[in-house]
mmCIF file of the C-alpha atoms, coordinates in Angstrom:
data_MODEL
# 
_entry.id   MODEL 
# 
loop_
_atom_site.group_PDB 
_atom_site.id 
_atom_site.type_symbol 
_atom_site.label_atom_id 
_atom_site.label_alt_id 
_atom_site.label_comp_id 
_atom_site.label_asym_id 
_atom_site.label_entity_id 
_atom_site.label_seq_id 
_atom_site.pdbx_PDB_ins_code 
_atom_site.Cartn_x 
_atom_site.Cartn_y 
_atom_site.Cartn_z 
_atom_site.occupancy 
_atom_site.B_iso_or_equiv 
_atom_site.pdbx_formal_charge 
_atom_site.auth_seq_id 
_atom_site.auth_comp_id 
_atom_site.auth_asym_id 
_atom_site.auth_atom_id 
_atom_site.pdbx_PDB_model_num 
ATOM 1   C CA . UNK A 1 1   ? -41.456 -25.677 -66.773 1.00 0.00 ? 1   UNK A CA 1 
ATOM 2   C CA . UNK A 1 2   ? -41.253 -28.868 -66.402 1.00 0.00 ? 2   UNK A CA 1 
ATOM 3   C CA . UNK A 1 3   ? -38.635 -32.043 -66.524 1.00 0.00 ? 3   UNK A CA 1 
ATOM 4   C CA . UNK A 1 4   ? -39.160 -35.911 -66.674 1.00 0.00 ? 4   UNK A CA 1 
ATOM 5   C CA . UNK A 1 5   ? -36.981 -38.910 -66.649 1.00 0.00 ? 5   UNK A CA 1 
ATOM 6   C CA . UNK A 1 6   ? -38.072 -41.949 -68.096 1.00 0.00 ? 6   UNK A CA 1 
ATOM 7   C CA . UNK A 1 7   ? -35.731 -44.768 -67.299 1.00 0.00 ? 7   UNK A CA 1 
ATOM 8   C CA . UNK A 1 8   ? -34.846 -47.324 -70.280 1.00 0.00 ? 8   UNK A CA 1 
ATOM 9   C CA . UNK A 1 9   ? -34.865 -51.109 -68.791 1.00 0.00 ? 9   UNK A CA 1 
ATOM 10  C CA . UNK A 1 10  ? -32.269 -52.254 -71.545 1.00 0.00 ? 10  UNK A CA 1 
ATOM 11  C CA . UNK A 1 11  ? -29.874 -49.984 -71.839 1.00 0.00 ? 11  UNK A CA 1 
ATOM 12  C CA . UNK A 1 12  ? -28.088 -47.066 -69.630 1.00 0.00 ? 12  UNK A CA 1 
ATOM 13  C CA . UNK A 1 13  ? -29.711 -44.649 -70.782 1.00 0.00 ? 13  UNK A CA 1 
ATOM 14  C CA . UNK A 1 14  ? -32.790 -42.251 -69.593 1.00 0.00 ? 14  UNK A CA 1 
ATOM 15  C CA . UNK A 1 15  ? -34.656 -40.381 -71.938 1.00 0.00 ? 15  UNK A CA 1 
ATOM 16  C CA . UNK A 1 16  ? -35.508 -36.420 -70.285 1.00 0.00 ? 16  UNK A CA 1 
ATOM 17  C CA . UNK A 1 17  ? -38.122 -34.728 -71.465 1.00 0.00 ? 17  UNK A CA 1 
ATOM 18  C CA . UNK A 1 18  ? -37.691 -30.888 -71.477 1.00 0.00 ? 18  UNK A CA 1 
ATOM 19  C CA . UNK A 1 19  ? -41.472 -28.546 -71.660 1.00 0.00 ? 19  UNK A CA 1 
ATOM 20  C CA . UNK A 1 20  ? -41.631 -24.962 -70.939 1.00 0.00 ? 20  UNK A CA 1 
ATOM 21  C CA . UNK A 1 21  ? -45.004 -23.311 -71.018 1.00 0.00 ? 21  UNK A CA 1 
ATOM 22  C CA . UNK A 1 22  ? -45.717 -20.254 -73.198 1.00 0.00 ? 22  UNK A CA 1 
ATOM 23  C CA . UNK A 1 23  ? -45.812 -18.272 -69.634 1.00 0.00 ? 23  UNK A CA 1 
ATOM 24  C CA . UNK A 1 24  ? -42.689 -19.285 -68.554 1.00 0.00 ? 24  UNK A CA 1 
ATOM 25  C CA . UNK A 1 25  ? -41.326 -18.584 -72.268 1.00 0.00 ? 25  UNK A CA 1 
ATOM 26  C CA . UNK A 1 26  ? -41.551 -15.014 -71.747 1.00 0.00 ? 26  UNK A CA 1 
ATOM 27  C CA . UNK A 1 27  ? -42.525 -14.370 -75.137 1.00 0.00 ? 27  UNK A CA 1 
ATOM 28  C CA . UNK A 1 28  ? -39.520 -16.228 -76.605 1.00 0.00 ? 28  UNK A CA 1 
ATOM 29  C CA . UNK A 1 29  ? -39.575 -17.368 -80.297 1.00 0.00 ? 29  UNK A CA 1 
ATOM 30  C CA . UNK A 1 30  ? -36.693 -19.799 -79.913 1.00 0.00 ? 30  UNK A CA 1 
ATOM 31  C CA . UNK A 1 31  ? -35.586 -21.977 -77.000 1.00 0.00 ? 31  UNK A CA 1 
ATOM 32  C CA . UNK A 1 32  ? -32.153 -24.106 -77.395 1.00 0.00 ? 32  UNK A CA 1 
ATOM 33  C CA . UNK A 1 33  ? -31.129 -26.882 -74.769 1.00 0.00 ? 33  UNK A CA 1 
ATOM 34  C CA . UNK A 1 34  ? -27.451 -26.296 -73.723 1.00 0.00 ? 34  UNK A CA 1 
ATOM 35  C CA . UNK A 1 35  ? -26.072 -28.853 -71.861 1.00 0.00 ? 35  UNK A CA 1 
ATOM 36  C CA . UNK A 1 36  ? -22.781 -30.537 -70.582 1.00 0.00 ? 36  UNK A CA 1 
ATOM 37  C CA . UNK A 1 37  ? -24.423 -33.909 -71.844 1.00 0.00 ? 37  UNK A CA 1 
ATOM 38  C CA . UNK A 1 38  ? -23.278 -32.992 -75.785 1.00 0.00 ? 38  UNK A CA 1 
ATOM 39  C CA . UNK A 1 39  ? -20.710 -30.746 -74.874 1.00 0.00 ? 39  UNK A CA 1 
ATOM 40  C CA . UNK A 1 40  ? -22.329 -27.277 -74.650 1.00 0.00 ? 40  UNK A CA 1 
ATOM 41  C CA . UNK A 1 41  ? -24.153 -27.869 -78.129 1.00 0.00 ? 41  UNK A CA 1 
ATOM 42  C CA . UNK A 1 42  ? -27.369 -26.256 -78.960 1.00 0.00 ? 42  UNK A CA 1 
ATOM 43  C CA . UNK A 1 43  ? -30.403 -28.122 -79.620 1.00 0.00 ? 43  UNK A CA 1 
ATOM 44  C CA . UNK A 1 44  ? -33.633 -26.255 -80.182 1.00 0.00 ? 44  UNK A CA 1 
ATOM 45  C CA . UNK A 1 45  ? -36.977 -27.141 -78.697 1.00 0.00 ? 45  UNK A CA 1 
ATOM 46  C CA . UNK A 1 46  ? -40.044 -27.345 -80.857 1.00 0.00 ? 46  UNK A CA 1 
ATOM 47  C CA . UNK A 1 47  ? -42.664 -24.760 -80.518 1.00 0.00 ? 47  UNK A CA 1 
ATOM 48  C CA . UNK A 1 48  ? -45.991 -25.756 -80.284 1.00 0.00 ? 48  UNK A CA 1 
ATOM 49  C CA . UNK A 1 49  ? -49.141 -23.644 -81.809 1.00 0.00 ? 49  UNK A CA 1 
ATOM 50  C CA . UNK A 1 50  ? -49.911 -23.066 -77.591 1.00 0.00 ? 50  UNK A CA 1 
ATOM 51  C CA . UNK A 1 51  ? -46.885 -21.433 -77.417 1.00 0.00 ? 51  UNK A CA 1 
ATOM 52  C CA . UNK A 1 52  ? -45.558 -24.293 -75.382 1.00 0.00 ? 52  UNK A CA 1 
ATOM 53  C CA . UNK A 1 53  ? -42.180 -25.539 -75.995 1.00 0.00 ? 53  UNK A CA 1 
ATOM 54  C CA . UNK A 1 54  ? -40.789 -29.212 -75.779 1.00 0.00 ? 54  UNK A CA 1 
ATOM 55  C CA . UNK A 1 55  ? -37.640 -31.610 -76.406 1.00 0.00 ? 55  UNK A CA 1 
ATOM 56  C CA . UNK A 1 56  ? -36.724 -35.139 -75.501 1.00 0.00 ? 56  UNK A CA 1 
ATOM 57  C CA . UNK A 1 57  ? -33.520 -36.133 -75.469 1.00 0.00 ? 57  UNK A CA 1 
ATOM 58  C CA . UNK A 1 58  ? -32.000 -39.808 -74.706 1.00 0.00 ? 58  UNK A CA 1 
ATOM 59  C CA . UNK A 1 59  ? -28.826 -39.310 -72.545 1.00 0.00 ? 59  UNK A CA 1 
ATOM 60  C CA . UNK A 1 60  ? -26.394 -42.040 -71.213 1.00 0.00 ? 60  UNK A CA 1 
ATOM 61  C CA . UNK A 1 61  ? -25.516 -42.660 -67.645 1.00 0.00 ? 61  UNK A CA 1 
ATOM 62  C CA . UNK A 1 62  ? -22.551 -44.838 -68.206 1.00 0.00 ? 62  UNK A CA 1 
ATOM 63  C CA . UNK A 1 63  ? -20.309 -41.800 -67.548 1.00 0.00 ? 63  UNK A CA 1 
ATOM 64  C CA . UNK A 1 64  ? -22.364 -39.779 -65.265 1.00 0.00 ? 64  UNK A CA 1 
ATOM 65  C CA . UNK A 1 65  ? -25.136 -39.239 -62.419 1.00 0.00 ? 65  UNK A CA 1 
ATOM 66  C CA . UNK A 1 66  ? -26.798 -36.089 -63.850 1.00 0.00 ? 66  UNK A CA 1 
ATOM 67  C CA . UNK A 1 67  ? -25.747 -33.124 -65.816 1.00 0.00 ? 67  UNK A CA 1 
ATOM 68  C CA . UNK A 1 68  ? -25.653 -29.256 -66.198 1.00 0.00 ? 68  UNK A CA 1 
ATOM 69  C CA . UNK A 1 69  ? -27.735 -27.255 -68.228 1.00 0.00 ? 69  UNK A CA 1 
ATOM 70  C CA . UNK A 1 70  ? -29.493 -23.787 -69.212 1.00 0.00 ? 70  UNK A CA 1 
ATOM 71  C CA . UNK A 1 71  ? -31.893 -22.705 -72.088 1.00 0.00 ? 71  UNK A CA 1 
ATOM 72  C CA . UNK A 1 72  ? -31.033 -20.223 -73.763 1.00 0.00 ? 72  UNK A CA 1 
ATOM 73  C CA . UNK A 1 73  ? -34.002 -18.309 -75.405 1.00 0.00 ? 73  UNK A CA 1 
ATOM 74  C CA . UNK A 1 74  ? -34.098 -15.251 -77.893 1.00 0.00 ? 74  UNK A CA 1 
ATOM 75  C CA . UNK A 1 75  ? -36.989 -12.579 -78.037 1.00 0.00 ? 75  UNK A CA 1 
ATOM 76  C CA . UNK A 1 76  ? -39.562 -12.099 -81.326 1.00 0.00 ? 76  UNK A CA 1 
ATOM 77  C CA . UNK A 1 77  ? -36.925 -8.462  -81.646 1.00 0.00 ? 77  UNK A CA 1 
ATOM 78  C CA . UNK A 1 78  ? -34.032 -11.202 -81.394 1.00 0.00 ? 78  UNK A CA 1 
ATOM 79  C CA . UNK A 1 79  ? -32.754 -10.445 -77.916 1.00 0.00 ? 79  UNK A CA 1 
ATOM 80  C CA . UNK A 1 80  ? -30.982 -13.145 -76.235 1.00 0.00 ? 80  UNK A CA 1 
ATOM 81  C CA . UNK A 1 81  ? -31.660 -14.534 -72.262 1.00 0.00 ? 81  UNK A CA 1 
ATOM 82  C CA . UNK A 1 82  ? -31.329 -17.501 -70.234 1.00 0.00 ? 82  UNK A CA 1 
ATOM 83  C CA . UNK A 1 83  ? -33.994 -19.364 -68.586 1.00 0.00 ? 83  UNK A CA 1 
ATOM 84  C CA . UNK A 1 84  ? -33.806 -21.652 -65.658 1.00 0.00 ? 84  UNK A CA 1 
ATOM 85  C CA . UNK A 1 85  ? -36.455 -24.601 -64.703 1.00 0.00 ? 85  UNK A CA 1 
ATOM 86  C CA . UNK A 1 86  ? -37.944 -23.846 -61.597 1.00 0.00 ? 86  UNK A CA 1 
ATOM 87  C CA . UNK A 1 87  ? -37.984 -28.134 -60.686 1.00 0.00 ? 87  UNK A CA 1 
ATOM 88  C CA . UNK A 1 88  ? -34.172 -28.732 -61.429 1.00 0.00 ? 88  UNK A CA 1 
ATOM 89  C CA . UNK A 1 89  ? -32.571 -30.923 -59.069 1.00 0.00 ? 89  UNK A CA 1 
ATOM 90  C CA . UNK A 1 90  ? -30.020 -28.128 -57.676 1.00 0.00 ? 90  UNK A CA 1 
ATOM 91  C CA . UNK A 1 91  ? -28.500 -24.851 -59.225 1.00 0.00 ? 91  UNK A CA 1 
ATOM 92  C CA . UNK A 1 92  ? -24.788 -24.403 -59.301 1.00 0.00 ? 92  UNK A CA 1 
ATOM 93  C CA . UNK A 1 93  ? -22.531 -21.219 -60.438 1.00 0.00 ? 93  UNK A CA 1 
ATOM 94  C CA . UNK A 1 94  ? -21.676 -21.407 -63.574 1.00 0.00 ? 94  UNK A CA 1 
ATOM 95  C CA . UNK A 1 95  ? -18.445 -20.140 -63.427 1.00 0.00 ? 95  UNK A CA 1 
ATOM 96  C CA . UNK A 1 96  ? -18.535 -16.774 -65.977 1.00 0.00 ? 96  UNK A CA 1 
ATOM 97  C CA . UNK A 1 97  ? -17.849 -14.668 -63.410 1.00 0.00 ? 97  UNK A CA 1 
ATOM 98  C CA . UNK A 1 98  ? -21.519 -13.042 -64.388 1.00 0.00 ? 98  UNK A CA 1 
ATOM 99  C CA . UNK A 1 99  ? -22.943 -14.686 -61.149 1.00 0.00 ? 99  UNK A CA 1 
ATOM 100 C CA . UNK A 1 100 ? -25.322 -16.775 -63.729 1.00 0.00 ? 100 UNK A CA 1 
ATOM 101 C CA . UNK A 1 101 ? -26.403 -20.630 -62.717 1.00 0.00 ? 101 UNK A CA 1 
ATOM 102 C CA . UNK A 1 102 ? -26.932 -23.614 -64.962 1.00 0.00 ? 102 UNK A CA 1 
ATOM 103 C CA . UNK A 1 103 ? -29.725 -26.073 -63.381 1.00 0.00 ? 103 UNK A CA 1 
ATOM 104 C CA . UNK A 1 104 ? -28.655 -29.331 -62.536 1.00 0.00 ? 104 UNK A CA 1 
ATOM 105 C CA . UNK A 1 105 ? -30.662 -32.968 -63.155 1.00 0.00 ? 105 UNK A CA 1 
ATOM 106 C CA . UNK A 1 106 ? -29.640 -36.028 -61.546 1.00 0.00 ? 106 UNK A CA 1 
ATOM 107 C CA . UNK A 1 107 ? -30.647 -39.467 -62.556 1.00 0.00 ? 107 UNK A CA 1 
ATOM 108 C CA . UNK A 1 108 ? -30.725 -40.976 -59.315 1.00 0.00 ? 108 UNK A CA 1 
ATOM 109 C CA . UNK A 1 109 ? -34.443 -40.641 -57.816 1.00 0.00 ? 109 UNK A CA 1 
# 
């Protein structure tokens, strides 16, 4: 897994590119981004013919230093899981009482 930041010059904004690798998939047919930086809303990554999954996503730092977020990932028999990046900046509970974490990125290098 793997996550970049790509600062805009212009604008407040850095663009975060999201790639998991078909290993790290664990056999997944579907990967969704949840995050805190659209409210928790699920946006799926494409799937590559490698098996390699990928999204970018542009995300303002006006009102923030980083974020929280998980990927949530269902199986080819439709079984849902979480995966975590193994490079996020930090991991913090995420407060279900299930003793899950949500990875954390923060803009600041």
């Amino acid at each position: 897994m793997s996550i970049k930041k790509q600062f805009l010059k212009n604008k407040p904004i850095v663009k975060v590119t999201f790639e998991i690798s078909k290993e790290m998939a664990k056999n997944a047919s579907t990967i969704n981004l949840l995050s805190e930086h659209n409210q928790w809303t699920p946006i799926e990554f494409k799937k590559f013919k490698n098996g390699k999954f990928k999204i970018a996503e542009n995300i303002s730092m006006e009102d923030r230093q980083g974020f929280q977020f998980i990927y949530q990932a269902t199986s080819e028999s439709g079984e849902a899981f979480t995966l975590l990046p193994d490079d996020a900046y930090s991991y913090v509970d995420n407060g279900m009482n299930d003793g899950g974490k949500n990875a954390v990125v923060v803009f600041a290098d």
